[in-house]
N, C-alpha and C positions, 0 to 999 in steps of 0.2 A: 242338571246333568251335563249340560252343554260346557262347564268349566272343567268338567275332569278328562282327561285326554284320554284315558283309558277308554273313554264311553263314545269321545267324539267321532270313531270309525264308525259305528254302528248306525250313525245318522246315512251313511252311504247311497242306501236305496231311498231315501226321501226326500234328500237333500235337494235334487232338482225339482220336486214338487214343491220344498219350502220357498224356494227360491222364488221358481214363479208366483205364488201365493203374494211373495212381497212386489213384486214387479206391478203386480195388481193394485194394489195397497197404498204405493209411496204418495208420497203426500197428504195422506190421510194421517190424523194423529195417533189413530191405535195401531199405526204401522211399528214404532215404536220400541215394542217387545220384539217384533217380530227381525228388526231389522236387529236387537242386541244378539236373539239367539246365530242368526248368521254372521254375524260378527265373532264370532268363541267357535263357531262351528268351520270359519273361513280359515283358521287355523291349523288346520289340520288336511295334510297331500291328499289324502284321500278324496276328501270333499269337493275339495276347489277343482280337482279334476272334471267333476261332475259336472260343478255349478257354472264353468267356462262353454261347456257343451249347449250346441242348439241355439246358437247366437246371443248366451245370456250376459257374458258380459258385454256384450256392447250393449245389453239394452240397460244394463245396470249401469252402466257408464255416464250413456245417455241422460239417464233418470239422476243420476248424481250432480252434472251439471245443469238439469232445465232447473233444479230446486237448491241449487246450493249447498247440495245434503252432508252435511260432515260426517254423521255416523254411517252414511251406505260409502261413503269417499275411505271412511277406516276399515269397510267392510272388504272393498277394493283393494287395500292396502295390505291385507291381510294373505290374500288373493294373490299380490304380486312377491309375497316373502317366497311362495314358492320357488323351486328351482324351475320346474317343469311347466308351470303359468308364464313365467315373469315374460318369455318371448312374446305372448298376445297380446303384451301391453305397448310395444313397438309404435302400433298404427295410430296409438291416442298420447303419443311423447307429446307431440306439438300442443295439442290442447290442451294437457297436464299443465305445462312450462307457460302457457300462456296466462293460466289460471295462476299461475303460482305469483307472478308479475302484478295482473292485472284484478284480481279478488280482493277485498276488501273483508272479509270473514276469515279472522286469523284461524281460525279451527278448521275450516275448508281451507287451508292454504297448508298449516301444517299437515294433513292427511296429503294432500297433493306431493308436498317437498319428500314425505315418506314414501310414497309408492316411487318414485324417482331417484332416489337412496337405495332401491331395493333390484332396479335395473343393472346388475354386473352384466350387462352384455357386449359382448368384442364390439359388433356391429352397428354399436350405437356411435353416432359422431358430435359426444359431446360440446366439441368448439364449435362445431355451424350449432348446436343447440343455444350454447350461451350468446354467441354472436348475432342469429336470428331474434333472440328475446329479451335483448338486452340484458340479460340476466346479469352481468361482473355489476351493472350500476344498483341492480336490487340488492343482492350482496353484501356490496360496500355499503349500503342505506341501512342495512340491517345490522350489521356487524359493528358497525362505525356506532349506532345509535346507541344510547345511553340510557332508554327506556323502553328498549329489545329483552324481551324474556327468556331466559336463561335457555330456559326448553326449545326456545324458535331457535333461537342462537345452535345449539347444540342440534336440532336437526337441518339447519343450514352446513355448519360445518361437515356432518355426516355427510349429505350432498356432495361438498366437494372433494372428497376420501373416495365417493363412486364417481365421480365425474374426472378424477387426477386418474384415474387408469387408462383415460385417453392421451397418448403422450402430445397430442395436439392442445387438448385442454389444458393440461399440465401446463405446458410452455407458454399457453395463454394467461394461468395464474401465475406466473413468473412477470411477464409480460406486463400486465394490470396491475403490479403490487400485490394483490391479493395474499400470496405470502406474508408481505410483509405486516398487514391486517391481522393477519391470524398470531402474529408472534404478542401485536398487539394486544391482542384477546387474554394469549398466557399470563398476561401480568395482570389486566382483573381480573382472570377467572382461575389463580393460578391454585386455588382451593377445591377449586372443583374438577375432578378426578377423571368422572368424564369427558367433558369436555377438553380435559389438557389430554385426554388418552386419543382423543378423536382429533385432537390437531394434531400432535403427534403422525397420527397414520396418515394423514393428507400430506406431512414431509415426507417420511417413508415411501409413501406411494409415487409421489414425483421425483423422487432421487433414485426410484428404480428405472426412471426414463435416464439413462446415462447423458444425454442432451442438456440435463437439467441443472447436475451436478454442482458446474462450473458457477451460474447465475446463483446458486443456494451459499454458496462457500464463501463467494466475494462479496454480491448484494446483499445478502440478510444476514441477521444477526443468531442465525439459527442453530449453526456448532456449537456458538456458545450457551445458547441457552438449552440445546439437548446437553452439553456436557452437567449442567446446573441439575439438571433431570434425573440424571444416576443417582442422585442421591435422594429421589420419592422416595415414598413409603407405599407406593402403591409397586407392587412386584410386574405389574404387565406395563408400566411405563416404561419402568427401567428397562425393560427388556426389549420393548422399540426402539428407545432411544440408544441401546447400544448399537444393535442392528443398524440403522443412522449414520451410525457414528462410524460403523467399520466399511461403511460406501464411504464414507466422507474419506476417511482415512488412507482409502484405497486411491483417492484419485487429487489426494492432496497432499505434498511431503510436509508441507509446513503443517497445515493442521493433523498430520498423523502423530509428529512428534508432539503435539502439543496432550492430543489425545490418550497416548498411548501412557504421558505422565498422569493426565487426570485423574485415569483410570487405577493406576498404582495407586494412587491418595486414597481414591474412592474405596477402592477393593482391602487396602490395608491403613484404611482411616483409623482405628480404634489403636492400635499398634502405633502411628505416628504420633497421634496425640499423647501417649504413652511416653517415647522418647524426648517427646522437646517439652514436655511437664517435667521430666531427669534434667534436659542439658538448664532448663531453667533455672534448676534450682541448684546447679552447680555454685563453688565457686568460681571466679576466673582466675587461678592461679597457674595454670598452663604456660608452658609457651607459646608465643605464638602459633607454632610448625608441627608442635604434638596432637596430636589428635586425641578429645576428649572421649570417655568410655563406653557412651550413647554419640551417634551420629544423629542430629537434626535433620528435620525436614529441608534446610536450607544447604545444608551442607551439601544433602542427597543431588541437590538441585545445580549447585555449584563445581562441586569437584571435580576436577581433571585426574583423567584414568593416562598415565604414558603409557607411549606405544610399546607394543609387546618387544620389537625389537630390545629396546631402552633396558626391559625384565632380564633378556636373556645374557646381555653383557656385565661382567661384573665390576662394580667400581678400581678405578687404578690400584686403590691402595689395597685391595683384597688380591692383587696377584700377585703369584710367588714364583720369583726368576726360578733359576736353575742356579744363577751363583749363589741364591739363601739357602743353597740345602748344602749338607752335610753328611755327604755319600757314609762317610767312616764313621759314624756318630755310634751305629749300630754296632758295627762291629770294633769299635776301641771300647763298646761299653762289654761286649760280650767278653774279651779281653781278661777284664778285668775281673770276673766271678771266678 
């Protein structure tokens, strides 16, 4: 019953009895079941209201680092997806992030990087957290690594998409490379949809710090590779990566012009392939100066448009004096009928 969500309100009144029940329990092996149903039941606003009440998460806290406990740490995790939880989890950041460094139980360390993923809060200060914990050097140890699991990897990255909202951290993954890392990442991982969508928002997120902007456009190689972007097949990339692209745009004239071409190709790709498969199979019997019946993509790219002035004047030989006319033309012909 505890999977269907419909049913998990109804745990309401019990819930703080369940909970204790487990507090009792941990460490013992038939704690087990008991800790899965709090875990499906910690899903639910309802619940966790409850289950915070009466000092239980700290004691569930507590209980999750004397024993290592990965399943009560996801129990945790579950607990802090809340909106209305996630502030009580403030006072155990330090010990979270210490954990996350210093464990050796990747499954207790992926539940730890998850509850920390799940902290959007203003008044967290990220950079004294990565700074105090060394954390940019874990990071790059994980990311950098070539026998890092796809899943650690991807809720690493998540990590730092919650932690770029601090425009100190931001600046500090600017700082570090760390950027640069992650662009790294899109090119092995550039099949995998999540993760390019979760690095993706880690740019987004720090190109909304305007500070940032400048360091993104000149040092990485990231315009270019969001522009590469528009053309997923995944519909929520594209749609970061335009977003991206129109900060970028906004605070770069060179790469706006570059951008704004891209974007023509991309948006009317199917259409240009069309024209230069025609001009291709042209002959070239033109003149030079004429313009063939299909305009190519390279034309589109090349052509000079004169200035409108240039429009409004008409060539010498199209004007006609006052001596070429022939006031009496009309009337010697009328004349004549």
């Amino acid at each position: 019953l505890s999977y269907e969500d419909d049913i998990k309100h109804h745990f309401v009144d019990c819930i703080g009895l369940i909970t204790d029940m487990l507090l009792l329990n941990v460490g013992n092996e038939g704690d087990k079941t008991m800790v899965a149903l709090c875990i499906n039941l910690a899903t639910d606003s309802s619940n966790t209201q409850h289950i915070t009440k009466k000092n239980r998460l700290q004691s569930l806290m507590m209980r999750a680092f004397t024993y290592q406990d990965a399943m009560l740490m996801k129990m945790l995790r579950n607990i802090s997806d809340n909106h209305a939880s996630a502030p009580s989890f403030i006072e155990f950041v330090g010990d979270i992030a210490k954990a996350v460094v210093e464990s050796k139980d990747e499954d207790f360390v992926r539940e730890c990087i998850g509850i920390l993923s799940n902290l959007h809060l203003p008044d967290l200060d990220w950079a004294e957290i990565f700074k105090h914990f060394d954390m940019i050097k874990w990071v790059k140890n994980i990311l950098s690594s070539n026998n890092t699991e796809a899943e650690l990897v991807l809720q690493v990255v998540v990590l730092l998409g919650t932690a770029a909202s601090d425009e100190g951290c931001a600046k500090l993954f600017c700082e570090t490379h760390i950027l640069n890392l992650l662009i790294d990442l899109l090119k092995t991982h550039q099949e995998d949809d999540e993760i390019v969508l979760q690095i993706v928002y880690v740019f987004f997120v720090t190109l909304s710090h305007e500070t940032n902007i400048d360091y993104i456009v000149t040092n990485t190689e990231a315009p270019a590779y969001l522009i590469d972007l528009l053309q997923d097949n995944n519909k929520s990339i594209r749609k970061i990566c335009n977003t991206c692209l129109n900060i970028i745009a906004d605070h770069s004239k060179t790469w706006a012009d570059r951008i704004r071409i891209e974007k023509f190709r991309h948006h009317n790709a199917q259409w240009l392939q069309m024209v230069d498969s025609q001009q291709l199979g042209m002959e070239e019997e033109e003149e030079e100066d004429e313009l063939p019946p299909y305009l190519n993509t390279e034309y589109l790219s090349t052509a000079v448009v004169p200035p409108l002035s240039d429009l409004n004047e008409p060539p010498e030989s199209e004007i006609i004096a006052d001596t070429d006319l022939d006031y009496n033309y009309f009337d010697n012909n009328h004349d004549h009928e």
